[in-house]
C-alpha positions as CSV (number, residue, x, y, z in Angstrom):
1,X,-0.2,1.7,-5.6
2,X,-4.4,-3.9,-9.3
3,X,-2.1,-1.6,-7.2
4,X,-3.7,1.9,-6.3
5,X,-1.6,5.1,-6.4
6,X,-0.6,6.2,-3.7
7,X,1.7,5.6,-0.5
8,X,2.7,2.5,0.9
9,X,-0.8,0.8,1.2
10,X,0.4,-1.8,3.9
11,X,2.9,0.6,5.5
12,X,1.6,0.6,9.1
13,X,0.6,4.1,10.7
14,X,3.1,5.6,12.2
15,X,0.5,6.3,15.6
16,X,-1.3,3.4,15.3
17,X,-1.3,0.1,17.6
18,X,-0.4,-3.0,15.7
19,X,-1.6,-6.6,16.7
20,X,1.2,-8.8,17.2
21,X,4.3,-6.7,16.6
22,X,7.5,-8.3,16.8
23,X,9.7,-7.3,20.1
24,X,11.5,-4.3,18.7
25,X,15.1,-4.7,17.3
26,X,18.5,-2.1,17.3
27,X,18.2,0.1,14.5
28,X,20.5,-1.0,11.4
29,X,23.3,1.3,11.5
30,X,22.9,0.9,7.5
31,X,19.2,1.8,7.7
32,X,18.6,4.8,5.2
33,X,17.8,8.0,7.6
34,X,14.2,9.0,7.9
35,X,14.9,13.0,8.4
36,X,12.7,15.2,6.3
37,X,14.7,17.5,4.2
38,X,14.9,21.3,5.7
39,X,11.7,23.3,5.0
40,X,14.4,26.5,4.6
41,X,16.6,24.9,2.6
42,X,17.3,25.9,-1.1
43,X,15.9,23.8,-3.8
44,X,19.0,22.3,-5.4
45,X,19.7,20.7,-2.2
46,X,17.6,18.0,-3.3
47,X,21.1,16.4,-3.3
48,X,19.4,15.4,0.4
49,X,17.5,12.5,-1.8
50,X,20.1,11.8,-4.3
51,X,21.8,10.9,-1.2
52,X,19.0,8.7,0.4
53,X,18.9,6.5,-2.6
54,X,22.6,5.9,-2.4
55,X,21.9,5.1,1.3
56,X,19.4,3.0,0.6
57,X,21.5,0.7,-1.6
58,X,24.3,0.7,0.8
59,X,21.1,-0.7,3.2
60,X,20.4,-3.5,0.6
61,X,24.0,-4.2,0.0
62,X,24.4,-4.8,4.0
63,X,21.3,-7.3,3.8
64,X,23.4,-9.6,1.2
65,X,24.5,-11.9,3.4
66,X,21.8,-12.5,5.6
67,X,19.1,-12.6,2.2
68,X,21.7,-15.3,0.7
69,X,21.8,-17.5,4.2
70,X,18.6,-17.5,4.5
71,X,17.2,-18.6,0.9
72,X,20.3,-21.3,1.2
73,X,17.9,-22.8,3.8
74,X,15.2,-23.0,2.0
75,X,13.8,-26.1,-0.7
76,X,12.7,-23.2,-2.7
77,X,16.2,-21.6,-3.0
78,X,16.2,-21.3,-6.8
79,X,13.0,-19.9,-6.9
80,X,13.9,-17.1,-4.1
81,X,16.9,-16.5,-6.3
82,X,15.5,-15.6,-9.1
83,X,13.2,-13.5,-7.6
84,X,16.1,-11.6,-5.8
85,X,18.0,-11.1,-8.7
86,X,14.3,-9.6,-10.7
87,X,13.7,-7.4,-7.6
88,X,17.1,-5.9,-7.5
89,X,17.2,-5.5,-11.6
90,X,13.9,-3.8,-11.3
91,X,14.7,-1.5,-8.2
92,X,18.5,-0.4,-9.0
93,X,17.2,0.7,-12.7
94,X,14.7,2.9,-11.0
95,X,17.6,4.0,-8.8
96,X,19.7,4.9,-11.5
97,X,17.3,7.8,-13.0
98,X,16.6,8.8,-9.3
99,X,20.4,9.6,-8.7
100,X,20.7,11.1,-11.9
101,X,20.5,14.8,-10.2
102,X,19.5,16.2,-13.4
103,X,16.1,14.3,-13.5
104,X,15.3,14.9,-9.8
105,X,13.6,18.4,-10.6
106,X,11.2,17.4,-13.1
107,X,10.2,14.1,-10.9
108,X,9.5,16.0,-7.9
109,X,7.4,18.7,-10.2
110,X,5.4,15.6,-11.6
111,X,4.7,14.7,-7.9
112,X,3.0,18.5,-7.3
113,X,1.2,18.1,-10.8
114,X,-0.2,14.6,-10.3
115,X,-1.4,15.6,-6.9
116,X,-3.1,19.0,-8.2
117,X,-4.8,16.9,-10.7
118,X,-6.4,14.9,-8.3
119,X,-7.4,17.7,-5.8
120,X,-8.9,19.2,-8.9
121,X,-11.1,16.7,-9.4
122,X,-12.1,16.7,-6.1
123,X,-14.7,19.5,-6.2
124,X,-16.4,20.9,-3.4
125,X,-19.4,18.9,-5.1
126,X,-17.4,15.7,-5.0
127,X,-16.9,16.2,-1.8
128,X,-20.8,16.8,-0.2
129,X,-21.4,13.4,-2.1
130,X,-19.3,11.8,-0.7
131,X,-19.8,12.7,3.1
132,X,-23.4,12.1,2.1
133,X,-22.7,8.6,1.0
134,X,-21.1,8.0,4.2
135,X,-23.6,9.5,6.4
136,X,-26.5,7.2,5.0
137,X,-24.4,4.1,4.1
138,X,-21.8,3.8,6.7
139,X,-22.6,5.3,9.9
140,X,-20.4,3.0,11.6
141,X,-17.1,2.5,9.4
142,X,-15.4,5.1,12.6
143,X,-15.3,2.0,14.4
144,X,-13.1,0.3,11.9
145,X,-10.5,3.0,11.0
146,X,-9.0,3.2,14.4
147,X,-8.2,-0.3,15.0
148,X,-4.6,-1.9,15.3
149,X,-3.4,-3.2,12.2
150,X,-3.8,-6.9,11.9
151,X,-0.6,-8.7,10.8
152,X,0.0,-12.0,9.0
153,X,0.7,-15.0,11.3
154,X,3.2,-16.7,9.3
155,X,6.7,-18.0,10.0
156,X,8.4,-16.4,7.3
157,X,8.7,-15.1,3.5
158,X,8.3,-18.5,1.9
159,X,5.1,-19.8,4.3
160,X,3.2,-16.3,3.3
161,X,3.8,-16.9,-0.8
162,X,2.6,-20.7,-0.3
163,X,-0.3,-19.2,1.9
164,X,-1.3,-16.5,-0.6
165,X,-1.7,-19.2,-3.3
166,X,-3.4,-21.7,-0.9
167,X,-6.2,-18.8,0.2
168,X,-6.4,-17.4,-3.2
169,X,-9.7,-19.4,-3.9
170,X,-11.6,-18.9,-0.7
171,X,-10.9,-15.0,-1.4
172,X,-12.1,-14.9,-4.8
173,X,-15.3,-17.3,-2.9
174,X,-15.8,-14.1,-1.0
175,X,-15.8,-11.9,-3.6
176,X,-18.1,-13.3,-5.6
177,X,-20.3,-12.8,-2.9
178,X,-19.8,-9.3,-2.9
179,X,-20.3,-9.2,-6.4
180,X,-23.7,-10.8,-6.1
181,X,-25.0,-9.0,-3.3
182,X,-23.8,-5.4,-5.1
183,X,-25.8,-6.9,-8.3
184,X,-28.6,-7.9,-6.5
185,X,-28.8,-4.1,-4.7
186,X,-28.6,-2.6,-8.1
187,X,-24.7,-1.5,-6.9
188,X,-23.1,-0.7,-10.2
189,X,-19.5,-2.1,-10.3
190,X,-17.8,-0.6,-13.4
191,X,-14.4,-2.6,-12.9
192,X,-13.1,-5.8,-10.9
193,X,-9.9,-6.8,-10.9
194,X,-10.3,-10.0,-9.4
195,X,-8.5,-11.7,-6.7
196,X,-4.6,-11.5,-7.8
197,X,-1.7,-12.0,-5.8
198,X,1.7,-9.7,-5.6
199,X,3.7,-10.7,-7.7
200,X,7.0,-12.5,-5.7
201,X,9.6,-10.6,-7.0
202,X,8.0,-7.3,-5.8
203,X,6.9,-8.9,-2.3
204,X,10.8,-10.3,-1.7
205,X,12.0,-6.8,-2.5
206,X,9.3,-4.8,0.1
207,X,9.9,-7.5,2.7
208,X,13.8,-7.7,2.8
209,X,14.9,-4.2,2.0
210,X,12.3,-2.3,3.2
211,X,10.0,-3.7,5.5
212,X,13.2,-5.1,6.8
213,X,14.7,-2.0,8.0
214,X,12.1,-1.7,11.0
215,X,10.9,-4.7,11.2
216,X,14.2,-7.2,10.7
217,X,13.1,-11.2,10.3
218,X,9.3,-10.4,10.9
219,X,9.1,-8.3,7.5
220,X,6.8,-10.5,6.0
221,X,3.9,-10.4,8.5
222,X,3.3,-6.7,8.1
223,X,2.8,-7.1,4.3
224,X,-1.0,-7.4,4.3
225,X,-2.0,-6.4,0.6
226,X,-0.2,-9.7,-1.0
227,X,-3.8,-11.2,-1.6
228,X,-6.0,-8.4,-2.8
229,X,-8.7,-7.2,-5.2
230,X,-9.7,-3.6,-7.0
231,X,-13.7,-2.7,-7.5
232,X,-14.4,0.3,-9.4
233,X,-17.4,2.4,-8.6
234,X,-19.0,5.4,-10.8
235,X,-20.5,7.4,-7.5
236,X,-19.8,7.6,-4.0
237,X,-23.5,6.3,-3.0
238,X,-21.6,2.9,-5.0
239,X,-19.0,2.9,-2.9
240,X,-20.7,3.3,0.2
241,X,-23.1,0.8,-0.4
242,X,-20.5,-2.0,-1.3
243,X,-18.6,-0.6,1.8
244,X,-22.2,-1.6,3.9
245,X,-21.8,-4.8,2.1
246,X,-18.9,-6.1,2.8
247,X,-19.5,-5.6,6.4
248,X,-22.7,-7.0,6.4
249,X,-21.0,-10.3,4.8
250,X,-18.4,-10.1,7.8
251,X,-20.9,-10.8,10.2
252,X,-23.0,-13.1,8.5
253,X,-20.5,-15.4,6.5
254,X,-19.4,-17.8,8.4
255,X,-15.9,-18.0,6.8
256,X,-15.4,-14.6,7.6
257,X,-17.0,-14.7,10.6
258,X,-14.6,-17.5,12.2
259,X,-11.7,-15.2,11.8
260,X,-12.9,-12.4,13.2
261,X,-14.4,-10.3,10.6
262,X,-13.0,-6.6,9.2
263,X,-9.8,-5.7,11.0
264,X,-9.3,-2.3,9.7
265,X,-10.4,0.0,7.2
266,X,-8.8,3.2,5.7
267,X,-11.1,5.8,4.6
268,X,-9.2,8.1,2.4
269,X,-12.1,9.6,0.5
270,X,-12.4,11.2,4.1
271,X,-9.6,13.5,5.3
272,X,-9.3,17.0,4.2
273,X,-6.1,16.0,2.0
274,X,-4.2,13.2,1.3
275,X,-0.4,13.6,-0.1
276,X,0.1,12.7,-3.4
277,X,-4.1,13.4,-4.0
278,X,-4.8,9.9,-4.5
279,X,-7.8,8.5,-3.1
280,X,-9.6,5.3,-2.1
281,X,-10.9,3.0,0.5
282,X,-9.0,0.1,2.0
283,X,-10.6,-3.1,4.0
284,X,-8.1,-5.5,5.4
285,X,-9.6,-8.9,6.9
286,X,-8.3,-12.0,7.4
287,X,-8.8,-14.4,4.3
288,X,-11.8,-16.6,5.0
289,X,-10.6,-20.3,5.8
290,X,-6.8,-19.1,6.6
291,X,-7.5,-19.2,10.4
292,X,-6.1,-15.6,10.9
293,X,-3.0,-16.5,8.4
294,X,-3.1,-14.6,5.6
295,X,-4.6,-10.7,5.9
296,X,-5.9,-9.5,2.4
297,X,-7.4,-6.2,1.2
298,X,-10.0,-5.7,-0.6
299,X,-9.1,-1.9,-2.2
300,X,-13.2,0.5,-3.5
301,X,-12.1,3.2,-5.5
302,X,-13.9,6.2,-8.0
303,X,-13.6,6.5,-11.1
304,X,-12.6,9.8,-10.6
305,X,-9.6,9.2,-9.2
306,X,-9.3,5.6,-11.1
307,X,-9.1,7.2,-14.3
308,X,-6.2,8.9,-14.1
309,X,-4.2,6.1,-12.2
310,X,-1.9,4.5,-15.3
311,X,-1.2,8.2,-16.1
312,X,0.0,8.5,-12.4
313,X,1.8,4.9,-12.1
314,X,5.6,6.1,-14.0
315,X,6.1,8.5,-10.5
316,X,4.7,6.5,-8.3
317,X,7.2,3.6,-9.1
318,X,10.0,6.4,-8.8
319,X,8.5,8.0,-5.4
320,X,8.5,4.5,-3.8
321,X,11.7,4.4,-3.3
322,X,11.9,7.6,-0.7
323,X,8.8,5.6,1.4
324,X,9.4,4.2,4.5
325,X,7.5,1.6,6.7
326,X,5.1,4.2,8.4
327,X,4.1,5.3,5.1
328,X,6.1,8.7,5.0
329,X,7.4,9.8,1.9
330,X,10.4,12.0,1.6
331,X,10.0,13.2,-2.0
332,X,7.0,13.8,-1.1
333,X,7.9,16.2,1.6
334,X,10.7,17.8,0.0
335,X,8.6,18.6,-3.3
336,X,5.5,19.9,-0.9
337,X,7.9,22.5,0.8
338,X,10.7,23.3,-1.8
339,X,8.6,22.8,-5.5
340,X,4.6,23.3,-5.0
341,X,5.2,27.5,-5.4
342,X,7.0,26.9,-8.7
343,X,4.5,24.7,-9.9
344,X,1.2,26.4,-8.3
C-alpha cells in the first residue's frame, strides 16, 4: 500500500506456486488464527477482531526471544535494535485504536466507503478502455500473471537491507530506461516516484511478525517490494503501453536479460472486483546486476484510482494489521458481510 493501497502487495497467493519455498515448518501455536468471522453472526461480534489483534501481539510477544538472539548475532545489532523498537512503537499504537471496541465500527464502515469510492470511479466506460488497452498493448501479459512467485535469494534480514542499497542504482539505471523509451513513444508519465527503498523499520516488522508466522527464518525472501518504484499514468492506453515497454526492455537489456527477465505480473485493473476497490498493476523482476538476489517491483497505476490514495492511506495502515501472508484480510471480510448493507 510510494506504497499503493491495497492488500499485502508481496503477500504470496494463496493458490499460487512459489519458486524456492522454504521446506514448510509446524504452525506457531502463537500464530494469530486465520478463520474468517461467521457470515451469520451479529455485527457487534466484531469482538472476533478485537480479539485477533490481542492475538497477534501475544504472536509478537512469543517472537522476543528469538528477534533478540538473533540481532545479538549480528555487527549490525544497534541498528536492528532500533529499528525493532520503531516497528513495534509504530505497530502497538495502531493496535491500541484497533482494540478500542468503540472505534472498530466506524473503521470497518470507512473500509466499505473507501472501496465504494473506488468502484464508483470505475465506470462501465473505465472499464471498455481499459480491456481495450490491453487487447492492443498487451496481448501477452496472461503469460506473466500465472507464474510462481519469485523470491529473494538471500541468507537473511540483514543481507536483503545491504542488497536493497547495493541494487538501488542499477534499478533506478533501469528506470530511466523506461522513462526514455515512454518519452520517446509520446507515453505520458504524470508522476514517478523513483526508485526508493522500504524503509527498515517497516521491513523488520513485516518480516518477523508477519511474514514470520508462515514462513519462520525464511521471512525475508518472500518480501519482494523492498526495492520498488510508482509511475502514474492519465489513461489506460498509458499504462498499457509502458506495460509493452517494460517487457520489451526485459528481453532486450542485457542486465535484465541475465536474470531472467519479468517473473510475475499482477493485473488488477483486470478482475471483475478487487477488495478494498483499489487498483493497479504490479511487475516483479529480478534487479538487473543482483544475479537473481534481490526481486523488485516496479508498481503502473491511474490516476483515477491514484488520486484518491492519501485520502485512503489512514485505513489502510489500520486494516494491515488483520492481513495475513496470502494476502487475506479479515476486516475486510467481516466488514463485506456484516457492514456493506448499513453503508450501501
Amino acid at each position: 500500500m510510494g506504497n499503493t493501497y491495497s492488500p499485502d502487495k508481496d503477500a504470496p497467493d494463496k493458490d499460487a506456486p512459489v519458486e524456492n519455498a522454504p521446506v514448510e515448518n509446524a504452525p506457531d501455536k502463537n500464530a494469530p488464527d486465520k478463520i474468517a468471522p461467521d457470515e451469520n453472526a451479529p455485527v457487534n461480534s466484531i469482538e472476533i477482531l478485537s480479539n485477533m489483534i490481542k492475538r497477534h501481539n501475544n504472536f509478537m510477544i512469543s517472537r522476543e526471544s528469538f528477534i533478540d538472539k538473533y540481532i545479538a548475532k549480528q555487527k549490525e545489532s544497534k541498528l536492528l535494535e532500533g529499528a525493532k523498537q520503531r516497528a513495534l512503537e509504530t505497530e502497538r499504537e495502531l493496535m491500541a485504536k484497533i482494540t478500542d471496541i468503540t472505534q472498530l465500527p466506524s473503521f470497518l464502515e470507512n473500509i466499505i466507503k473507501i472501496e465504494n469510492l473506488f468502484n464508483s470511479l470505475y465506470t462501465v466506460r473505465m472499464r471498455n478502455l481499459q480491456k481495450q488497452a490491453r487487447l492492443k498493448y498487451a496481448s501477452t501479459i496472461a503469460l506473466y500473471e500465472n507464474r510462481p512467485k519469485a523470491l529473494n535469494n538471500v541468507d537473511s534480514f540483514v543481507q536483503l537491507m545491504f542488497a536493497v542499497t547495493t541494487y538501488l542504482s542499477p534499478f533506478k539505471k533501469f528506470l530511466r530506461k523506461v522513462e526514455n523509451v515512454c518519452r520517446a513513444r509520446g507515453v505520458k508519465i504524470v508522476s514517478n516516484s523513483g526508485a526508493k527503498n522500504k524503509n527498515i523499520e517497516r521491513a523488520f516488522y513485516k518480516s518477523f511478525y508477519i511474514y514470520a508466522i508462515d514462513f519462520k527464518d525464511e521471512a525475508h525472501k518472500h518480501m519482494t517490494d523492498c526495492l520498488r518504484c510508482s509511475l502514474v499514468f492519465d489513461s489506460f492506453d498509458a499504462v498499457y503501453q509502458c506495460w509493452n515497454i517494460v517487457e520489451e526492455l526485459a528481453k532486450s537489456d542485457a542486465s535484465l536479460a541475465a536474470v531472467g527477465g519479468i517473473s510475475r505480473v499482477k493485473d488488477r485493473y483486470h478482475p471483475e472486483s478487487m477488495p478494498f476497490g483499489y487498483r493497479d498493476m504490479l511487475i516483479n523482476f529480478w534487479c538487473p546486476g543482483s544475479d537473481k538476489s534481490v526481486v523488485c517491483e516496479l508498481q503502473l497505476h491511474h490516476v483515477l484510482f491514484y488520486q484518491h490514495k492519501k485520502a485512503s492511506h489512514t485505513m489502510y495502515k489500520k486494516a494491515r494489521l488483520f492481513e495475513d501472508v496470502t494476502g487475506r484480510n479479515l476486516a475486510y471480510d467481516f466488514a463485506d458481510a456484516h457492514m456493506r448493507a448499513k453503508v450501501g
